[in-house]
Backbone as a printed PyTorch tensor [residue, N CA C, xyz], in Angstrom:
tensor([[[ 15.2240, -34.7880,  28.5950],
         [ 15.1510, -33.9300,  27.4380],
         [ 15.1520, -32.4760,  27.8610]],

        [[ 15.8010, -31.3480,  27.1820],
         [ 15.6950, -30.3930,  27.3110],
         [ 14.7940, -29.8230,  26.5040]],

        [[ 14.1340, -28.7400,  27.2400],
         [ 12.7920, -27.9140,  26.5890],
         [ 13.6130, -27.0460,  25.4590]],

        [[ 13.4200, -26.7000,  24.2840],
         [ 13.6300, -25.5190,  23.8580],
         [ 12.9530, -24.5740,  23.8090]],

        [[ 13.4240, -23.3210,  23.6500],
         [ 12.5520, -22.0200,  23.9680],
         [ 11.6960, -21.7180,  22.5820]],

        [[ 10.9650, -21.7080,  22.3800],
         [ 10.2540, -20.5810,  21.1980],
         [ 10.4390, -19.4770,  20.8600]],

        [[ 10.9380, -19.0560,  20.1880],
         [ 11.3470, -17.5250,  19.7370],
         [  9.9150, -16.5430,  19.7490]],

        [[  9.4150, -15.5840,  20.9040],
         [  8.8570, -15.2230,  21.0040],
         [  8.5460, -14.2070,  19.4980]],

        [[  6.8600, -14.3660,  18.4740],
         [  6.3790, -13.7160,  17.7730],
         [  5.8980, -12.4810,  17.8510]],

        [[  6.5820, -11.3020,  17.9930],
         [  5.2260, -10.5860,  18.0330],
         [  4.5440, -10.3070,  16.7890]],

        [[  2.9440,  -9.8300,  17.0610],
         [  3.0450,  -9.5200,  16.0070],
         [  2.0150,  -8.3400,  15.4000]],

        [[  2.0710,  -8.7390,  14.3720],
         [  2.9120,  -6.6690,  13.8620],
         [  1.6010,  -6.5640,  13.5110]],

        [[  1.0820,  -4.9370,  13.5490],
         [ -0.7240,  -4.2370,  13.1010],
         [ -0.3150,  -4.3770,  11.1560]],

        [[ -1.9800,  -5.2060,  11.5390],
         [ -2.0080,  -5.9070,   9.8110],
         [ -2.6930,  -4.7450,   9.5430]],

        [[ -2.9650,  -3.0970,  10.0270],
         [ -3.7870,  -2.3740,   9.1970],
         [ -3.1650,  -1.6610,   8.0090]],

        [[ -4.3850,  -1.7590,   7.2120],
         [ -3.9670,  -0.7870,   6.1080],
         [ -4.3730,   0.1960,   5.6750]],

        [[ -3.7040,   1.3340,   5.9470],
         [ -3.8340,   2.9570,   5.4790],
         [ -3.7850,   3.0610,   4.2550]],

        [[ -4.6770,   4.3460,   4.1690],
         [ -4.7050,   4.8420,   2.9000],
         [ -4.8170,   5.8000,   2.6870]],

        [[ -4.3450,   6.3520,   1.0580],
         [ -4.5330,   8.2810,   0.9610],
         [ -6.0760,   8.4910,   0.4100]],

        [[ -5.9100,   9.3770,   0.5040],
         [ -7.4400,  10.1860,   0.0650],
         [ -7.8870,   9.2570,  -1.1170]],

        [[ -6.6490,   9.6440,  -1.8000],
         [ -7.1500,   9.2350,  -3.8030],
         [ -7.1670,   7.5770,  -3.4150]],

        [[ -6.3420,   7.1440,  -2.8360],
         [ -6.7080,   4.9770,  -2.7350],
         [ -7.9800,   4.8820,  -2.1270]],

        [[ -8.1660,   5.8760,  -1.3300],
         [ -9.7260,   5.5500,  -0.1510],
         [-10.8110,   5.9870,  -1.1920]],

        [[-10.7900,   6.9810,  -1.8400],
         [-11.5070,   7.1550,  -2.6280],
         [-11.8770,   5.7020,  -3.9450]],

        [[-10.6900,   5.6700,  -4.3510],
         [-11.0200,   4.5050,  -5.3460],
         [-11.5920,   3.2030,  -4.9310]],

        [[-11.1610,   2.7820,  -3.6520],
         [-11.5780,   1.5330,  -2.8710],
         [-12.9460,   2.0940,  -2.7500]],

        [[-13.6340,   3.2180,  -2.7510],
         [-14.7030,   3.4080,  -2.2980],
         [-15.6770,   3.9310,  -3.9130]],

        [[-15.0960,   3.7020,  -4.5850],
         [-15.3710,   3.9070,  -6.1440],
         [-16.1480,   5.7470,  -6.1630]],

        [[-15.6880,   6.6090,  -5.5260],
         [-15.5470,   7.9750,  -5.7690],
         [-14.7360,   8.8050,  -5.8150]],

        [[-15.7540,  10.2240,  -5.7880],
         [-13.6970,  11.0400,  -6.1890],
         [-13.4830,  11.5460,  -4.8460]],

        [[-12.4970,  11.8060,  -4.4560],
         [-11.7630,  12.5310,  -3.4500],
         [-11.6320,  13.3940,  -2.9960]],

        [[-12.7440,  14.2220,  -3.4950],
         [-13.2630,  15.6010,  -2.7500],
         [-14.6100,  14.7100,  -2.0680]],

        [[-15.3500,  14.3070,  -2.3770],
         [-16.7180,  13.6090,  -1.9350],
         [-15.5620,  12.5960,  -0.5490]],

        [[-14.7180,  12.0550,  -1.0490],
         [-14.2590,  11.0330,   0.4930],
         [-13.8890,  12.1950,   1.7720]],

        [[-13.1970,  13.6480,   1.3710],
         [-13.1550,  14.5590,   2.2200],
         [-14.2600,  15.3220,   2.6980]],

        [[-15.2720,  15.6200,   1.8240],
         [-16.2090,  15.8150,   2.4000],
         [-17.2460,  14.9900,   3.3310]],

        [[-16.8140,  13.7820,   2.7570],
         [-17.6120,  12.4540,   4.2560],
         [-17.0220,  12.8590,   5.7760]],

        [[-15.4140,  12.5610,   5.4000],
         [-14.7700,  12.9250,   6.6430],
         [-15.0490,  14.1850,   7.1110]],

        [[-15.0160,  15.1620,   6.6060],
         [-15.3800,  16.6750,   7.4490],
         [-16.6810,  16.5750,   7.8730]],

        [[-17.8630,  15.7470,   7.0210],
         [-19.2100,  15.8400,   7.4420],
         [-19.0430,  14.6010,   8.4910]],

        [[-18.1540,  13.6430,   9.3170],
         [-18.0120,  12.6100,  10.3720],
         [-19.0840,  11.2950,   9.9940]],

        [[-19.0740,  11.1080,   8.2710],
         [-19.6100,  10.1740,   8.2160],
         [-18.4560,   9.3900,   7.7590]],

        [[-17.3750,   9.7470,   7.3280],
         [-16.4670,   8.5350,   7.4240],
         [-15.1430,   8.8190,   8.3700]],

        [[-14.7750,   7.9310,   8.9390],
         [-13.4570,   7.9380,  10.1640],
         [-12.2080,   8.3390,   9.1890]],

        [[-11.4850,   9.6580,   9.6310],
         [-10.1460,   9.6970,   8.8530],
         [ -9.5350,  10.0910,   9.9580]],

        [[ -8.1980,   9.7720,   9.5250],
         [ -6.4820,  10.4400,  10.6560],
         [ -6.2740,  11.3420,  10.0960]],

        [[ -5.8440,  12.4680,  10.0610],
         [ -5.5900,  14.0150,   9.8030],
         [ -3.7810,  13.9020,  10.3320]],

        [[ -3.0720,  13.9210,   9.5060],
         [ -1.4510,  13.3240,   9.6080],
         [ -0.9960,  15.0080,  10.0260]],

        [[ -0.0600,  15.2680,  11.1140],
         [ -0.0020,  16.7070,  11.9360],
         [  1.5820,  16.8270,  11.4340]],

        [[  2.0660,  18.1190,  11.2780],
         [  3.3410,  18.4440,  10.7810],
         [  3.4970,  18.8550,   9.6840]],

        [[  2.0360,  18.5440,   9.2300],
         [  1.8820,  18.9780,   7.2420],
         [  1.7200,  20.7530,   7.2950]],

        [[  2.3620,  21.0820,   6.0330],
         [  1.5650,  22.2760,   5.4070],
         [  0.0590,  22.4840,   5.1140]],

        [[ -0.1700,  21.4030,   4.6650],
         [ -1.6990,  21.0280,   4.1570],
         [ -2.3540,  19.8600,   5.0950]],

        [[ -3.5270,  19.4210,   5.3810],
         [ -3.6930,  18.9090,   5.9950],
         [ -4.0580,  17.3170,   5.1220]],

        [[ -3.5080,  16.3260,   5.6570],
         [ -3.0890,  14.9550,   5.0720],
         [ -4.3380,  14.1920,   5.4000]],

        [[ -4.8580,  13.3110,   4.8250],
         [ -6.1750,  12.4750,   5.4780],
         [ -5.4410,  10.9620,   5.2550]],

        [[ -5.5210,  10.1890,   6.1600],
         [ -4.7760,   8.6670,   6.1510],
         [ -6.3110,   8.4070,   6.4740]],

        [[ -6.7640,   6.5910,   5.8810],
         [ -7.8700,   5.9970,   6.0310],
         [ -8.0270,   4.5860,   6.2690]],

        [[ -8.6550,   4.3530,   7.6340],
         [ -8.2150,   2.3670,   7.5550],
         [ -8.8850,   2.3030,   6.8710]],

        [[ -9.0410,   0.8420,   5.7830],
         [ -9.4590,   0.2450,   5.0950],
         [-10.5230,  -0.3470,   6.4220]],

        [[-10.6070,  -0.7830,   7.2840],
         [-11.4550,  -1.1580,   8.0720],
         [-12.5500,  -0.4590,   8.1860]],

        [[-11.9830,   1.0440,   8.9840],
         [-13.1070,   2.4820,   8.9540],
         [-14.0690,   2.2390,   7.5540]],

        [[-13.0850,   2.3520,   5.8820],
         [-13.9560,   3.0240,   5.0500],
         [-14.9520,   1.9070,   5.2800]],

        [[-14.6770,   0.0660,   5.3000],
         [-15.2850,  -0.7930,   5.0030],
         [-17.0820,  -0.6080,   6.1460]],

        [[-16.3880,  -0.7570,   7.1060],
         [-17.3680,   0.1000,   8.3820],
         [-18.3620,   1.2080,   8.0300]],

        [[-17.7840,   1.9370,   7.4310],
         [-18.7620,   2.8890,   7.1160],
         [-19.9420,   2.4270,   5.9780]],

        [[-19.4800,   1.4930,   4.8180],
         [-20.1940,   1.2910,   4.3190],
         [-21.0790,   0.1120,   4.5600]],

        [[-20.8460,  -0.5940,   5.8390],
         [-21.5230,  -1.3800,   6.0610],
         [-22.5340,  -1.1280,   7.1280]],

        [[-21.9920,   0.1170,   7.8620],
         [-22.9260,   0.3370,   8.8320],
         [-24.1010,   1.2080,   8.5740]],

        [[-23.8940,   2.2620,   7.7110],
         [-24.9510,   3.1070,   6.8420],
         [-25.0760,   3.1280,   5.6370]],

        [[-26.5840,   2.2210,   5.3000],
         [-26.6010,   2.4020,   4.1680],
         [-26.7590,   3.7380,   3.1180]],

        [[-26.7590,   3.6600,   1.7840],
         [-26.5350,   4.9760,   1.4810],
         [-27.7160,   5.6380,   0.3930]],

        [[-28.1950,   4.4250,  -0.1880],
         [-29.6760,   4.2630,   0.0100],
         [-30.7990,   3.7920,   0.6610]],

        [[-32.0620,   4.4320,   0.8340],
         [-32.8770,   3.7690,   1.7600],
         [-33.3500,   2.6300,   0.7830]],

        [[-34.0380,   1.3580,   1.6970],
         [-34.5640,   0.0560,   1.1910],
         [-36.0500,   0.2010,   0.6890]],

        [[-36.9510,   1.2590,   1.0750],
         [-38.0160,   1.9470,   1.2830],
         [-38.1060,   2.6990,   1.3080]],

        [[-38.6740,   3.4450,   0.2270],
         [-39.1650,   4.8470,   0.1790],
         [-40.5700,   5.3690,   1.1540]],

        [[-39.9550,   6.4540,   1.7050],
         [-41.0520,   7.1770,   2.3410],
         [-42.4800,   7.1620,   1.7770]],

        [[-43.8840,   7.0540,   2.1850],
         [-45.0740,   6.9710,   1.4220],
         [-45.2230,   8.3170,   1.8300]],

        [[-45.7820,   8.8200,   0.9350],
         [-46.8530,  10.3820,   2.0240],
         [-48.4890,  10.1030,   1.4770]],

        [[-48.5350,   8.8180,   0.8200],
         [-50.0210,   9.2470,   0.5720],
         [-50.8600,   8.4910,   1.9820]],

        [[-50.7110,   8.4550,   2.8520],
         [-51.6930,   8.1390,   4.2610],
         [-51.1440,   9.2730,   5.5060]],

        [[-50.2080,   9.8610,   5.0670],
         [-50.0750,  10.7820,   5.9020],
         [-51.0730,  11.8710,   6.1380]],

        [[-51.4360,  12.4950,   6.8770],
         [-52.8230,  13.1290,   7.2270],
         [-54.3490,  12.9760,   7.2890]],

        [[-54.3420,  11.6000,   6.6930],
         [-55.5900,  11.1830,   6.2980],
         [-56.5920,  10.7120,   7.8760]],

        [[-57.7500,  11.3450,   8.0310],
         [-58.1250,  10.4120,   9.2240],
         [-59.2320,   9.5770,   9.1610]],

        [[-59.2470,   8.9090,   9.9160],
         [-60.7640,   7.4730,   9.7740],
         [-61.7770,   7.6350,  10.3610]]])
C-alpha cells in the first residue's frame, strides 16, 4: 500500500480585534471610559501606527482578561470602626 500524504493544515490566529466603539460595547461602556482604561494601563490596547489620529485595536481576550483579573468592585468594604482603637 502506498502512504498518502496529508495536506499539511496550518492554522490561522483565531483572534479577534476590535475598535474602540465594539470593545466598548462588549464591555457594556462608552468609549471614552475604554480609552481612558487603556491610557490609565488597566486595559491592554494596540495603538494601529500610520494613522493621523491614533487607532486603538482590542483582543477580545485582553478586554475578557482584564475583567477577570481585576475586579471592579471590592467584595468587602473597608471597616474603619476598629481602626485606632487600643486594648
Amino acid at each position: 500500500m502506498t502512504s498518502v500524504e496529508q495536506p499539511q493544515v496550518r492554522q490561522i490566529d483565531s483572534t479577534e480585534w476590535l475598535e474602540a466603539k465594539e470593545g466598548a460595547a462588549y464591555l457594556k461602556v462608552k468609549p471614552r471610559t475604554l480609552l481612558l482604561w487603556t491610557r490609565q494601563g488597566k486595559i491592554k490596547g494596540y495603538a494601529l501606527s500610520g494613522a493621523k489620529r491614533r487607532r486603538w485595536r482590542y483582543r477580545r481576550e485582553d478586554l475578557d482578561a482584564a475583567l477577570i483579573g481585576r475586579p471592579v468592585v471590592l467584595s468587602e468594604a473597608p471597616s474603619v470602626l476598629n481602626e485606632g482603637r487600643q486594648k
